[in-house]
N, C-alpha and C positions, 0 to 999 in steps of 0.2 A: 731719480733726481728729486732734492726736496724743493718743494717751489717757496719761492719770497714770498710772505706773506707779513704783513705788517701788522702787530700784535694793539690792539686796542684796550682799554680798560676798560670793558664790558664783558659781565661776569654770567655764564650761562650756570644754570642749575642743572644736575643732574633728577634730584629728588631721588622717586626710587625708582630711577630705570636699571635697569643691571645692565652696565655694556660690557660684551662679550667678543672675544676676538681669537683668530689661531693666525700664529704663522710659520715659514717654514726654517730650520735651522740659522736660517740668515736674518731671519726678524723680517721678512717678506708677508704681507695678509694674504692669508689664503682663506679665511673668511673672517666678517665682519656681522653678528645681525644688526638688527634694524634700529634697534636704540645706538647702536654706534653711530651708524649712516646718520637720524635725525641729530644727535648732539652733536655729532664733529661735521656735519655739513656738507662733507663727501658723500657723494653717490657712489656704491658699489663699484661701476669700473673706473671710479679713481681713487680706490683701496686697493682692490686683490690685484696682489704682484708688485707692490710698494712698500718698500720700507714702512714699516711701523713708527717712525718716527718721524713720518709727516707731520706726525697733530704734535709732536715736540716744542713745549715753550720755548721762549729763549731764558727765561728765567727757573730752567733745569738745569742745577750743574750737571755737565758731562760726570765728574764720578759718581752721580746716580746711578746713571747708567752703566759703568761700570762694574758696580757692586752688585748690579742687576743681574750683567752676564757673566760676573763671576760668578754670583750664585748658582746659575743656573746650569752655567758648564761644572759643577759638582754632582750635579743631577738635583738639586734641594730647589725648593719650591721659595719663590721670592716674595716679601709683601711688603709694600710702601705708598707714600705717598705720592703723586704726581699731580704736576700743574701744565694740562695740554692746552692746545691752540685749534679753532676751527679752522673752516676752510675760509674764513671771514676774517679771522682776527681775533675775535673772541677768546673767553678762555673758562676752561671749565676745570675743577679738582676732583681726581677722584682717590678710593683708597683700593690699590693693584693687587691682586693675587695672582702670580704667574706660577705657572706649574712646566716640567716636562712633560710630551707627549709622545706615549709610547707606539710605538707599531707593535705587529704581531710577533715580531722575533723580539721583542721586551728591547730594543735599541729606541735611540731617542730620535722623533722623528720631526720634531720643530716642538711649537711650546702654544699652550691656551691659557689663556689671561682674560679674568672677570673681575672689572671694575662695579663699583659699588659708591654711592654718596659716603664723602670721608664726614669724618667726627670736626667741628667748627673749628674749636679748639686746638686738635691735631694741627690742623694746617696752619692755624698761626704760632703754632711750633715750629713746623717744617719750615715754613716763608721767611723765619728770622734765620734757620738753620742752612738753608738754602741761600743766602744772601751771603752767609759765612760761607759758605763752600766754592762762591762764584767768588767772591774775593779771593781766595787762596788760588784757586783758577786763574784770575785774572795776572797775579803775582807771578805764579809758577812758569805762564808762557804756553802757549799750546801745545806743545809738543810733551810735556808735565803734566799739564790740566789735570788730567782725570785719575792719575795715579796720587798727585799732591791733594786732590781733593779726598780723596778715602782715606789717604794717611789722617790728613785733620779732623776728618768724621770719627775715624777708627780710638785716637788721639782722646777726643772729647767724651768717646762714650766709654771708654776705661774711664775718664778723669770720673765720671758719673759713676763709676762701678758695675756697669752692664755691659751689654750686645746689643748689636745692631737688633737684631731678631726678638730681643727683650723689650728694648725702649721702642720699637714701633709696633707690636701689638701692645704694651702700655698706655698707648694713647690715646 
């Protein structure tokens, strides 16, 4: 269950912590280290066995996350920007690398993601791009949301003449 947490406008730094995460096929933590625990504010047992998208902004469009799990149910490794939320309110940006994670019989066995301090710039790309996507979101109706928002991602970055995977290690 994601708890209410009411998002403030105080901006936490990562610098150069690396946070580091796994979870299990469902987006469930089944580890978190410790640079996670100190910036996101949660204490270990109220990560592992929790949706990972506790620390979820409200100002993520859902086809973020889309694009995310679609990537990743191809087996392809994901990279972007995200704007999460502490256990406070707070909010911190980082720039994601999500990978599959294999078991011993090479099947996928959930997925490890290492954030990283994003590039300044970057993110006031994404927050204006982002803002775009929540509108289309907002348009579309929930049940739309997150399909209508890839389309207008998908949409804009042909208009640009690249890929998702181009324009955001570009930045």
């Amino acid at each position: 269950m994601k708890l209410k947490i009411a998002p403030t406008q105080n901006e936490v730094h990562i610098n150069d912590n690396v946070i580091v995460s796994k979870t299990d096929l469902n987006g469930r933590l089944t580890y978190a280290n410790r640079a996670f625990m100190r910036i996101s504010d949660f204490p270990e047992n109220e990560l592992l066995g929790v949706q990972h998208n506790l620390v979820r902004h409200p100002d993520m469009p859902r086809g973020a996350f889309k694009l995310l799990w679609d990537t990743l149910n191809q087996e392809r490794e994901f990279f972007g920007y995200v704007k999460n939320m502490t256990a406070h309110g707070d909010f911190y940006w980082v720039f994601a690398n999500v990978t599959p994670d294999y078991d011993a019989n090479g099947k996928v066995a959930g997925y490890f993601s290492v954030r990283r301090n994003p590039n300044k710039a970057a993110v006031a790309t994404m927050q204006s791009l982002y803002r775009e996507m929540l509108a289309v979101e907002a348009q579309a109706g929930v049940a739309r949301a997150p399909n209508a928002s890839v389309e207008f991602l998908q949409a804009k970055l042909k208009s640009l003449g690249t890929t998702y995977d181009r324009f955001i290690l570009s930045l």
